[in-house]
Each structure stands twice: as structure tokens, then as C-alpha cells.
N, CA, C and O atoms as a MOPAC input file, in Angstrom:
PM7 MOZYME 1SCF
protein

 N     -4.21400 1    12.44200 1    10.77900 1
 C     -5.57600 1    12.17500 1    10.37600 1
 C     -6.05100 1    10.89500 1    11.06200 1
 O     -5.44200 1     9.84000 1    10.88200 1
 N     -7.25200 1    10.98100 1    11.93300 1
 C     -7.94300 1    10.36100 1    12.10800 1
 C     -8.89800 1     9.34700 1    11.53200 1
 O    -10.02300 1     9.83600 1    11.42200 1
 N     -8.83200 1     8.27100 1    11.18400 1
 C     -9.74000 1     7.09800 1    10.90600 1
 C    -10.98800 1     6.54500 1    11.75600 1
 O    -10.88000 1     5.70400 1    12.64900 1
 N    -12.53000 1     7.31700 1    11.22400 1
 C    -13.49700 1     6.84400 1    12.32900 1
 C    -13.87600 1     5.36500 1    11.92900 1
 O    -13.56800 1     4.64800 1    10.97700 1
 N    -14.88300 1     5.15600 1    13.34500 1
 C    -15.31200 1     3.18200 1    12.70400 1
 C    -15.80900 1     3.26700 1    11.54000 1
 O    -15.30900 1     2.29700 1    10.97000 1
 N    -16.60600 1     3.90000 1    10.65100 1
 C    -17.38100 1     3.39400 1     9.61200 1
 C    -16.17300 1     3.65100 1     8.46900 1
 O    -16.30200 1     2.78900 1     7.60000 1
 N    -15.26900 1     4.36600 1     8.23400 1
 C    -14.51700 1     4.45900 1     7.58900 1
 C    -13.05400 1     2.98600 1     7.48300 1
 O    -12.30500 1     2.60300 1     6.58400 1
 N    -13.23900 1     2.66000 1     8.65900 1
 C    -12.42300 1     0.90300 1     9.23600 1
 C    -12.61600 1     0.09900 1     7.96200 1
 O    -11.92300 1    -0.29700 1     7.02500 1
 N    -14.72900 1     0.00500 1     8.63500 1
 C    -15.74600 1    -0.45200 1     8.26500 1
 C    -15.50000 1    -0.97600 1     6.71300 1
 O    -15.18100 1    -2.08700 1     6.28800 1
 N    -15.79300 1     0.34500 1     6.00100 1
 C    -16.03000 1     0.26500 1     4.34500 1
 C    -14.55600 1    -0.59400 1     3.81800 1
 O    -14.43900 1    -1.57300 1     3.08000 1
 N    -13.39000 1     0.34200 1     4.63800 1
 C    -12.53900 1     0.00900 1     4.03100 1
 C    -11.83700 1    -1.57900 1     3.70600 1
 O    -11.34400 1    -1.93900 1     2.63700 1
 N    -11.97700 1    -2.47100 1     5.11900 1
 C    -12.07800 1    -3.33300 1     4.98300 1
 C    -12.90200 1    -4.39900 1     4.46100 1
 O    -12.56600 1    -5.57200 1     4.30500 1
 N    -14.24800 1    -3.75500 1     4.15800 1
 C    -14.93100 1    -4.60900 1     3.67600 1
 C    -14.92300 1    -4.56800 1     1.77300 1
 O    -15.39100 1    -5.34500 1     0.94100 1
 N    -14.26500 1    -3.45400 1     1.67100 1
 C    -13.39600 1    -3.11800 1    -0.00600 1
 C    -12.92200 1    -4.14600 1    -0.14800 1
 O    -13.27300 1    -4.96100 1    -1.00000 1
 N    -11.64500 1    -4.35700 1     1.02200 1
 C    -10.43700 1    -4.87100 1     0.95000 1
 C    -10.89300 1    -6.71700 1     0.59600 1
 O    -10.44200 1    -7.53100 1    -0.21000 1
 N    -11.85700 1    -6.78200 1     1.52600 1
 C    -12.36700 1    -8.20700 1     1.47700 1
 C    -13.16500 1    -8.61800 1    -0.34600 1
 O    -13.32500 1    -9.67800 1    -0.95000 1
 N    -13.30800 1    -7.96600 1    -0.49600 1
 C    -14.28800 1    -8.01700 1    -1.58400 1
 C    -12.93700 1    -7.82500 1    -3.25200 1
 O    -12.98700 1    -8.45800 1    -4.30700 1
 N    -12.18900 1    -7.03100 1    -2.94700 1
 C    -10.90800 1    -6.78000 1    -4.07800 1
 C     -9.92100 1    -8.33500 1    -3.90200 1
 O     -9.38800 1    -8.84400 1    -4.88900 1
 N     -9.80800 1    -8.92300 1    -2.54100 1
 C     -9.09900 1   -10.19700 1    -2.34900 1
 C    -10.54500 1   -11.16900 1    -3.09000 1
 O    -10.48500 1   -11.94900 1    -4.04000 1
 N    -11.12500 1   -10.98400 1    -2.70100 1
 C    -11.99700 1   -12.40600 1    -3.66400 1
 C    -11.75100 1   -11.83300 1    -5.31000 1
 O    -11.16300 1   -12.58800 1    -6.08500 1
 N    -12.17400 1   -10.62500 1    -5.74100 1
 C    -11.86000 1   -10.32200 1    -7.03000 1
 C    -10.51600 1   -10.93700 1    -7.66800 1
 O    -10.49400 1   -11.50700 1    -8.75900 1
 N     -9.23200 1   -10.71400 1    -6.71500 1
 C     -7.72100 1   -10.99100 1    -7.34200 1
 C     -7.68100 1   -12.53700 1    -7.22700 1
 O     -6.71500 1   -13.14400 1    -7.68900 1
 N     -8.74900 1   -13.22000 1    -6.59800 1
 C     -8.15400 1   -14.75100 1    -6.14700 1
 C     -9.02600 1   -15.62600 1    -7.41400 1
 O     -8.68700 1   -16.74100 1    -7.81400 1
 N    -10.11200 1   -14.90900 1    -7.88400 1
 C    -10.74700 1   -15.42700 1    -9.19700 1
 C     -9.94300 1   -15.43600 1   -10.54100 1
 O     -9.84300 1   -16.25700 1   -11.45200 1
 N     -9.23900 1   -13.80400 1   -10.22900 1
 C     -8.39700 1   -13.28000 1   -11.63300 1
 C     -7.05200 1   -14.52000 1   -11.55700 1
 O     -6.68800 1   -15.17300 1   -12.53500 1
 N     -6.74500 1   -14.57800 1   -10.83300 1
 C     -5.40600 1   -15.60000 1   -10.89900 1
 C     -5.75500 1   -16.94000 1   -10.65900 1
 O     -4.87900 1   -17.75400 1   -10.36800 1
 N     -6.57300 1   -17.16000 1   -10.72000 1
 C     -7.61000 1   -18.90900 1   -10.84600 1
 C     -8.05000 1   -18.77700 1   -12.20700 1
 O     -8.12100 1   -19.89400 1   -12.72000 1
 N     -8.36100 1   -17.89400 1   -12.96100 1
 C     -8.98000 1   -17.46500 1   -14.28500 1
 C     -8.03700 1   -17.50400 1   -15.23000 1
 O     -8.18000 1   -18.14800 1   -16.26900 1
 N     -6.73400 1   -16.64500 1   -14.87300 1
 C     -5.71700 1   -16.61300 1   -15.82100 1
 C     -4.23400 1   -16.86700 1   -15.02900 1
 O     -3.13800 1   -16.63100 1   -15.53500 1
 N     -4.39600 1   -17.24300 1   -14.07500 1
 C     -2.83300 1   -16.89500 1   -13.81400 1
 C     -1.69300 1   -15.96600 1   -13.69100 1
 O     -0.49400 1   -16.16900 1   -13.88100 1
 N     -2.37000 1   -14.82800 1   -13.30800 1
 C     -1.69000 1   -13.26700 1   -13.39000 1
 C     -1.43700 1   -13.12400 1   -11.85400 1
 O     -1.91300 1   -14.07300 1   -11.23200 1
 N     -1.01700 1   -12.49500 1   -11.33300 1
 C     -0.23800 1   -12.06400 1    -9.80800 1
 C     -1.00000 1   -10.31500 1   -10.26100 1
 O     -1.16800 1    -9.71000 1   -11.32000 1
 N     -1.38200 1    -9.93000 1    -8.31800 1
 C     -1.64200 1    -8.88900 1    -8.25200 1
 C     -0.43700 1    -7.52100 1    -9.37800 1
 O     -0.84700 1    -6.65100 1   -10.14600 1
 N      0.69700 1    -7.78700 1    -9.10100 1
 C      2.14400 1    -6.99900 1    -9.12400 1
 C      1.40900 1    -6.91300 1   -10.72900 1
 O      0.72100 1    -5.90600 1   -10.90300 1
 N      1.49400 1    -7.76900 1   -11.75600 1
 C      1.18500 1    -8.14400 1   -13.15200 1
 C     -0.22100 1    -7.12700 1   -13.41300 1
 O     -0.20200 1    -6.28400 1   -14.31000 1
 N     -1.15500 1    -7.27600 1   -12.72000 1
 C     -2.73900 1    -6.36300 1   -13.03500 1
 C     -2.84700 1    -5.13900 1   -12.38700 1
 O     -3.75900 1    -4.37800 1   -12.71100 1
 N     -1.68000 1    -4.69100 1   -11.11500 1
 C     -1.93800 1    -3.38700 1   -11.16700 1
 C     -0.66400 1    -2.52300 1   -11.67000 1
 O     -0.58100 1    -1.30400 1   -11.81800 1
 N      0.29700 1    -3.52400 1   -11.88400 1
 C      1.36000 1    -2.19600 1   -13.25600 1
 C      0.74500 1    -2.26400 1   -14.16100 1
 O      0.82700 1    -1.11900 1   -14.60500 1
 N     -0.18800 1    -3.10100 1   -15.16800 1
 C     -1.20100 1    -3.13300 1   -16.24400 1
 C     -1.65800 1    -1.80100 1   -15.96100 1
 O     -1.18400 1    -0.69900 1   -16.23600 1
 N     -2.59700 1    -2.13000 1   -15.40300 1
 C     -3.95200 1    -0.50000 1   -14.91800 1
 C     -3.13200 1     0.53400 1   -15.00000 1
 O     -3.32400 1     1.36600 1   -15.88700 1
 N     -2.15200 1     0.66300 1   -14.16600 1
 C     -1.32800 1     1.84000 1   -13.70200 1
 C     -0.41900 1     2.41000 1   -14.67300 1
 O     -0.07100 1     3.57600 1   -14.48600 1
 N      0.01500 1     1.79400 1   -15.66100 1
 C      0.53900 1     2.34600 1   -17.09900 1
 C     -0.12400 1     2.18200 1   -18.18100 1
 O      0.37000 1     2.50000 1   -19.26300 1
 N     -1.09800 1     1.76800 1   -18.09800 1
 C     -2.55300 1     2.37500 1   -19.29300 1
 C     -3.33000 1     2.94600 1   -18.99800 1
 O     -3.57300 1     3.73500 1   -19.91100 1
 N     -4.22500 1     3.13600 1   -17.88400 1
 C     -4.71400 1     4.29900 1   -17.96900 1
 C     -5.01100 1     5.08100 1   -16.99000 1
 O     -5.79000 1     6.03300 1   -17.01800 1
 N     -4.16000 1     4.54300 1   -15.78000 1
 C     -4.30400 1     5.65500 1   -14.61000 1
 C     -3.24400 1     7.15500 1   -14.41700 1
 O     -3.59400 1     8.33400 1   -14.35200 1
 N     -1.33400 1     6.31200 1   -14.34200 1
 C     -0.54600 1     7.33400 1   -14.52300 1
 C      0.22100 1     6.90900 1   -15.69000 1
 O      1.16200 1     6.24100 1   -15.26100 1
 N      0.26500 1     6.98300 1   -17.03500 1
 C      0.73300 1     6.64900 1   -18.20200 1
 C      2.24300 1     7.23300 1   -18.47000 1
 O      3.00900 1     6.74500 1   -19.30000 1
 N      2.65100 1     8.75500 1   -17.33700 1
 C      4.24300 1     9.11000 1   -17.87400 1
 C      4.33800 1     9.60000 1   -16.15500 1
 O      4.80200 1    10.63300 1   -15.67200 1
 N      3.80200 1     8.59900 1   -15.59500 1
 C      4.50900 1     8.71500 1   -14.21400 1
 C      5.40200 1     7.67500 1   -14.18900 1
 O      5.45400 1     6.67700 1   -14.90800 1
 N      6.10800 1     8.02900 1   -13.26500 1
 C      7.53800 1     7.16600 1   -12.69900 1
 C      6.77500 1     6.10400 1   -12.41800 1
 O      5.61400 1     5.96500 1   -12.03300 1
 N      8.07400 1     5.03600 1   -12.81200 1
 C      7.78100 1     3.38900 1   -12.41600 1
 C      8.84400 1     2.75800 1   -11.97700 1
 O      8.65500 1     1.67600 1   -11.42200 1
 N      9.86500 1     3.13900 1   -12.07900 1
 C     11.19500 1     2.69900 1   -11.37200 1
 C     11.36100 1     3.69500 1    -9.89400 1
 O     10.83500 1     4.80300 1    -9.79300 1
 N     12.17800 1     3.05900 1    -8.83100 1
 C     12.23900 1     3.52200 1    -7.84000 1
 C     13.29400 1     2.81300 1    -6.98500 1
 O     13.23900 1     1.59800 1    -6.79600 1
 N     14.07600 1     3.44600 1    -6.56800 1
 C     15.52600 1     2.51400 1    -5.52500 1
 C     15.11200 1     3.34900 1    -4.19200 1
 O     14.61600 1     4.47500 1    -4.15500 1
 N     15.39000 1     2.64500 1    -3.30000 1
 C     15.33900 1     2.94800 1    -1.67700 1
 C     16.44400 1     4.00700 1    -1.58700 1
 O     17.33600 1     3.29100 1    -2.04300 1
 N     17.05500 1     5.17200 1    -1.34200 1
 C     18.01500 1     5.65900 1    -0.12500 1
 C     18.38800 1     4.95800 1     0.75400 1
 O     19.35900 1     4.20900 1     0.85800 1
 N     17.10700 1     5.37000 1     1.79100 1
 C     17.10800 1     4.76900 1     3.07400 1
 C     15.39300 1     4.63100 1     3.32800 1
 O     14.36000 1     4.92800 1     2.72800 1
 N     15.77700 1     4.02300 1     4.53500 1
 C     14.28400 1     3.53600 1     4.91400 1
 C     13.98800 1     3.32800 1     6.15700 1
 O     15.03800 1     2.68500 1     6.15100 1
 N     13.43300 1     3.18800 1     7.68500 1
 C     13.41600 1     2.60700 1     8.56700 1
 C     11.92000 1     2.29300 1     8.85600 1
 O     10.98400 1     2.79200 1     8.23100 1
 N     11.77700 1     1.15900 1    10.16000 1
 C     10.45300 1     0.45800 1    10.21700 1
 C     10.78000 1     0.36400 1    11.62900 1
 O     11.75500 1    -0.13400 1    12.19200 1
 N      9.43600 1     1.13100 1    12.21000 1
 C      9.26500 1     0.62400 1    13.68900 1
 C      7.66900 1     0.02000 1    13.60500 1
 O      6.58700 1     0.14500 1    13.03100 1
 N      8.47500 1    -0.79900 1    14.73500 1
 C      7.41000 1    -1.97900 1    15.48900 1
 C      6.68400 1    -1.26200 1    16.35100 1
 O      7.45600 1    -0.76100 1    17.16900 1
 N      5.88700 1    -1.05200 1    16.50500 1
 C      4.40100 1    -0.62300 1    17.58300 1
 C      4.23800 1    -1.88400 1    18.66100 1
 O      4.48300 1    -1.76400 1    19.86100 1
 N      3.87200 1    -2.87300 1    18.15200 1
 C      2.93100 1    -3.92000 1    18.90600 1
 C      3.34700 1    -5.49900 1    17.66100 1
 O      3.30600 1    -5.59200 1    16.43400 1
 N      3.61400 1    -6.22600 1    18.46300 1
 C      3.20000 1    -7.44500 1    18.06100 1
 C      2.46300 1    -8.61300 1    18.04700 1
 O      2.67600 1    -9.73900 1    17.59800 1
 N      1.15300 1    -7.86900 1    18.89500 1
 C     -0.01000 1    -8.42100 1    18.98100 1
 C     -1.06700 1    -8.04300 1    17.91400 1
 O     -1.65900 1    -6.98000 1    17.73000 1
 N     -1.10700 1    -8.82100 1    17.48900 1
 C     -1.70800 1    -9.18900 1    16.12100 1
 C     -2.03000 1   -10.39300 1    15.40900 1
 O     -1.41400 1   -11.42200 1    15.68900 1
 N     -3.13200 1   -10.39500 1    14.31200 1
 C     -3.40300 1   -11.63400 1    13.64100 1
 C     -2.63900 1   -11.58200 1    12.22500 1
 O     -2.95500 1   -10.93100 1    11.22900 1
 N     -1.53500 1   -12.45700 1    12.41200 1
 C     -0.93800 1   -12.32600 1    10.69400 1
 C     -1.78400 1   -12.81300 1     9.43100 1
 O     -1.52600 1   -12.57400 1     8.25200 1
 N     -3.00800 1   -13.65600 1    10.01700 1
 C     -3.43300 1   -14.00600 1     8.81100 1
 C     -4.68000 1   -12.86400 1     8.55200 1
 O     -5.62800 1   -12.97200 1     7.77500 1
 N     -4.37600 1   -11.81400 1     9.40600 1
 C     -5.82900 1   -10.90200 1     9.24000 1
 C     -5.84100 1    -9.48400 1     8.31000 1
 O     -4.72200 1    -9.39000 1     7.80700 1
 N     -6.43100 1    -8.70000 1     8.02500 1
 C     -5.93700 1    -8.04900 1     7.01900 1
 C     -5.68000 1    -6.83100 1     7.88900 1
 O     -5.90700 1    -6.61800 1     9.08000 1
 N     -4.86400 1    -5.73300 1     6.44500 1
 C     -4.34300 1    -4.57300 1     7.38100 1
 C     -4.36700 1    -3.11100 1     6.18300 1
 O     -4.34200 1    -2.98400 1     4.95800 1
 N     -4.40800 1    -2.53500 1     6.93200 1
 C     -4.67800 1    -0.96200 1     5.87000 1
 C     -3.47300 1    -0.66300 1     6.18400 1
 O     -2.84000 1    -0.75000 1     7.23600 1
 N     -3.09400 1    -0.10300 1     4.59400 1
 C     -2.18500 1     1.04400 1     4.71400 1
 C     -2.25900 1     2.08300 1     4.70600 1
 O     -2.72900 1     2.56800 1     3.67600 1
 N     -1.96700 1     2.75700 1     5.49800 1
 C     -1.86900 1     4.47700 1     5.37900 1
 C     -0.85700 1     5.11000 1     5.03800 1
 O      0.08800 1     5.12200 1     5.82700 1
 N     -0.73700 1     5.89400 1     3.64300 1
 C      1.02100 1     6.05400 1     3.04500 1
 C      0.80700 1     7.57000 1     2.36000 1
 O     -0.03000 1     7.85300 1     1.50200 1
 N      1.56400 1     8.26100 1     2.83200 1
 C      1.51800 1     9.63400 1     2.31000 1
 C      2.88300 1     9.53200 1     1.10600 1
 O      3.60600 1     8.54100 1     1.00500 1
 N      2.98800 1    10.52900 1     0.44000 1
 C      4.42400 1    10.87100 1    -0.48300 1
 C      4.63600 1    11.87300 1    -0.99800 1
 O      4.10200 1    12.23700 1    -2.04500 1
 N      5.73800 1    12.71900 1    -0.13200 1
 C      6.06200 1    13.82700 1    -0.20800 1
 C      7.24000 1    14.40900 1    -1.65900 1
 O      8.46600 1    14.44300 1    -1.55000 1
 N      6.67800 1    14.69400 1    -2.56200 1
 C      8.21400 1    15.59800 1    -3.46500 1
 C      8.93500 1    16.24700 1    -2.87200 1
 O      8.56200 1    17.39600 1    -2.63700 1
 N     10.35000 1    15.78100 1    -2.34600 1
 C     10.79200 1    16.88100 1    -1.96200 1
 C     12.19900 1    17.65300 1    -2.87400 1
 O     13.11300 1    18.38000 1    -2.48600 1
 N     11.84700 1    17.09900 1    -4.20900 1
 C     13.06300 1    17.67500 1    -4.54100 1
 C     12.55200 1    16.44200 1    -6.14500 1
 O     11.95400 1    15.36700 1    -6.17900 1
 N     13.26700 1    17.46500 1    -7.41600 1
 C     13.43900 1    16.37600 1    -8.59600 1
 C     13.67800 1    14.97600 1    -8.45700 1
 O     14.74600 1    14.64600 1    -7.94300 1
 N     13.10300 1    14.34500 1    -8.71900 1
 C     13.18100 1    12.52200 1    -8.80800 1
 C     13.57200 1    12.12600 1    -7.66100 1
 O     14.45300 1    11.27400 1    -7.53900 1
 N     12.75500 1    12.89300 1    -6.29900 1
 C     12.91100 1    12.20700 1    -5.00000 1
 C     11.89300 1    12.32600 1    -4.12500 1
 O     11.35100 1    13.38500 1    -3.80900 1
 N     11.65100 1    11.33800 1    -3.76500 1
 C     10.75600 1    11.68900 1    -2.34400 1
 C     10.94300 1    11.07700 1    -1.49200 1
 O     11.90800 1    10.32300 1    -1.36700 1
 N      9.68600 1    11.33200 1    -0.35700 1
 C      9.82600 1    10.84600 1     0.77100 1
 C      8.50000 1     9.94400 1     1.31300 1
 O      7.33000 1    10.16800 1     1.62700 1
 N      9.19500 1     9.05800 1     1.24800 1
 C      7.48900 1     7.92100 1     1.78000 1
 C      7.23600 1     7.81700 1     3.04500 1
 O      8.18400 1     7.20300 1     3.53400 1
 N      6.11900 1     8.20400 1     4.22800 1
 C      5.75400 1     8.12000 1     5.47300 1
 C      4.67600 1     7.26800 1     5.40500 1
 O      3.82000 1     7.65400 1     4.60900 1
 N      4.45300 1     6.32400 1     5.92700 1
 C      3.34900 1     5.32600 1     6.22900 1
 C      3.16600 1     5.04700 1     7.73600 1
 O      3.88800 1     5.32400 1     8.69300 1
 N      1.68400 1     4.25400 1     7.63100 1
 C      1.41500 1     3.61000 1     8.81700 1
 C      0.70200 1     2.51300 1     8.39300 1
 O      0.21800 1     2.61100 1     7.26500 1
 N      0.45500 1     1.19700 1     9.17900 1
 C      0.28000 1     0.16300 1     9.06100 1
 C     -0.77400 1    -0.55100 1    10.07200 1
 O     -0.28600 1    -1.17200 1    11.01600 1
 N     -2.08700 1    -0.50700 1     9.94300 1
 C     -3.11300 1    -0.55200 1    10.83700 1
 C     -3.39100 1    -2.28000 1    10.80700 1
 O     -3.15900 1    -2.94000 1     9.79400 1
 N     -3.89700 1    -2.85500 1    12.02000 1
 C     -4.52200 1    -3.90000 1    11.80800 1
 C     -6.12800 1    -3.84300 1    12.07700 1
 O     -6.57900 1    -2.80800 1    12.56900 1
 N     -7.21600 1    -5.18500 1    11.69500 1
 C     -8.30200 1    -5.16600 1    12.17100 1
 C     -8.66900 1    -4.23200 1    13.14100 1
 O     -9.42600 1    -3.30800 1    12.84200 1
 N     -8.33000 1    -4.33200 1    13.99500 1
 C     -8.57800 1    -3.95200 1    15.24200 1
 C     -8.47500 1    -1.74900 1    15.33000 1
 O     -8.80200 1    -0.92200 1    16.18000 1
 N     -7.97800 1    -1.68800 1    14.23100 1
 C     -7.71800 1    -0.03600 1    14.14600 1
 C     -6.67100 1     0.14300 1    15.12200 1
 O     -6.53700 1     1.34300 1    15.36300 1
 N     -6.13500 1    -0.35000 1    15.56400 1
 C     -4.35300 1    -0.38500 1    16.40100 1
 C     -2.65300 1    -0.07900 1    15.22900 1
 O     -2.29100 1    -0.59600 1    14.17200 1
 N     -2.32400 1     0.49200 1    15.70900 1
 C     -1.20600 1     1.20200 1    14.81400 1
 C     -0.06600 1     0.07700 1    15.12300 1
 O      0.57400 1     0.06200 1    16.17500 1
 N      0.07500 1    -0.71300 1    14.23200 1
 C      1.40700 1    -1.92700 1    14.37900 1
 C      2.63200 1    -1.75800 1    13.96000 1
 O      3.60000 1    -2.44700 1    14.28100 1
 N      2.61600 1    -0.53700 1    12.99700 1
 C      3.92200 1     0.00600 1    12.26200 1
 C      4.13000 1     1.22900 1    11.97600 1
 O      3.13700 1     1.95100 1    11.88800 1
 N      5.31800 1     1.74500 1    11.77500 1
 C      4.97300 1     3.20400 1    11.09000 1
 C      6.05000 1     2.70900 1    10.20300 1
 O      6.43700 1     1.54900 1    10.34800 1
 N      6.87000 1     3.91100 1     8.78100 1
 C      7.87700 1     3.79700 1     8.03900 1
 C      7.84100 1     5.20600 1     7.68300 1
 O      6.99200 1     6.09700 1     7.69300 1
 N      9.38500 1     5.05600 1     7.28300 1
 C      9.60200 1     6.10700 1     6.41600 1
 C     10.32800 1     5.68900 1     5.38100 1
 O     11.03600 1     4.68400 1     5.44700 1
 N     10.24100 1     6.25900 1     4.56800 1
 C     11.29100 1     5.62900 1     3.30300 1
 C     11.79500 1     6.56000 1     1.93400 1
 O     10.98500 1     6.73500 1     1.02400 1
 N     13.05600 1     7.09100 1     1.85500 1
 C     14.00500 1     8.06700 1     1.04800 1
 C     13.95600 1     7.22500 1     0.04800 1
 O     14.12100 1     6.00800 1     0.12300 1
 N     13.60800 1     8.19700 1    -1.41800 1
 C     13.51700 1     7.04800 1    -2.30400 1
 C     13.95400 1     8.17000 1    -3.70100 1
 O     13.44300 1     9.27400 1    -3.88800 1
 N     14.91800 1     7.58200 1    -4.47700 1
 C     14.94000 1     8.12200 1    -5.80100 1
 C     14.07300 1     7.91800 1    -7.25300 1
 O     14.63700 1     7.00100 1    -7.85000 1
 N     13.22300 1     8.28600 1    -7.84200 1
 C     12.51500 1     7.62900 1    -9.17400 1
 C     13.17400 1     8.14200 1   -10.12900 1
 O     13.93700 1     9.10500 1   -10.05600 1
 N     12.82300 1     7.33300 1   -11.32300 1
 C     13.24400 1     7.05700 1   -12.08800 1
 C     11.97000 1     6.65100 1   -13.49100 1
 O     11.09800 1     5.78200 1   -13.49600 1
 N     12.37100 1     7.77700 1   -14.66500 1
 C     10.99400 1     7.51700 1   -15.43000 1
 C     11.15400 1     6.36900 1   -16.39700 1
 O     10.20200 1     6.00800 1   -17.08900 1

């Protein structure tokens, strides 16, 4: 799947706008992203979905290391069932620029 510019566009400008939201919430109260979205995510988004999870295996290739580390980056992450309390995680890892800097895969067991 293809990512056009205006779709870059929105997304990053989400992304910009959810980082000022999380940088108020933890100036406000002192909570860490990890803390407000297992909140959300076990009240009222997936309430008897899996929340534990151990790696198998995993690998990470490098694309390019031209890049801005302080700049932001989309993830693109699919997750396949392939079997009772397992899947399979495929990602990609975009920067500004819409340039592909990473890919992954990652074998993973859950756990409810």
C-alpha cells in the first residue's frame, strides 16, 4: 500500500498536534504516554484483548541512515493471526520525507 502526499500531510500534522496534546497531559499530571494509552486501551477501546506479549523472534533492517532523528516518523504495522496466541508483526518505518528507513518483522506470543 501506497501512501499519497496529502495522506503524509494529515498524518503528520495529527502526529504534531497529539505530541503537543501528550506534552500538556504530562506537564498537567505527570503521566507518560505508555500510562494514558494502556488506560484508553483497557477501558474502552479493547477491554478482553491481549495485553501481555513476549517476542519469539524479531529482525530490523536498516534502509537508509539519512535522516533527522529529532524529526518525526510514521509507523506502518500490519498483524497477522497466524495461529492461537500468536502472531506475526510486519512493519515499516517512514520518515518526514516519505522515505522507507526501516522495515521489521516480529514473531510474537500473547498472552490474556
Amino acid at each position: 500500500m501506497e501512501l499519497e502526499e496529502e495522506d503524509f500531510s494529515q498524518l503528520f500534522e495529527t502526529i504534531r498536534k497529539l505530541v503537543k496534546i501528550y506534552s500538556d497531559l504530562v506537564k498537567a499530571f505527570g503521566v507518560n504516554l505508555l500510562m494514558i494509552v494502556s488506560m484508553v486501551d483497557k477501558l474502552f477501546l479493547r477491554p478482553n484483548f491481549y495485553n501481555i506479549f513476549s517476542s519469539l523472534n524479531h529482525k530490523v533492517w536498516i534502509h537508509s541512515n539519512e535522516f533527522d532523528p529529532k524529526g518525526y516518523f510514521l509507523y506502518s504495522v500490519k498483524c497477522d493471526n497466524i495461529g492461537k496466541n500468536h502472531s506475526l508483526i510486519k512493519g515499516k518505518i517512514f520518515d518526514e520525507n516519505k522515505k522507507c528507513i526501516a522495515s521489521f518483522i516480529q514473531d510474537a506470543i500473547l498472552v490474556q
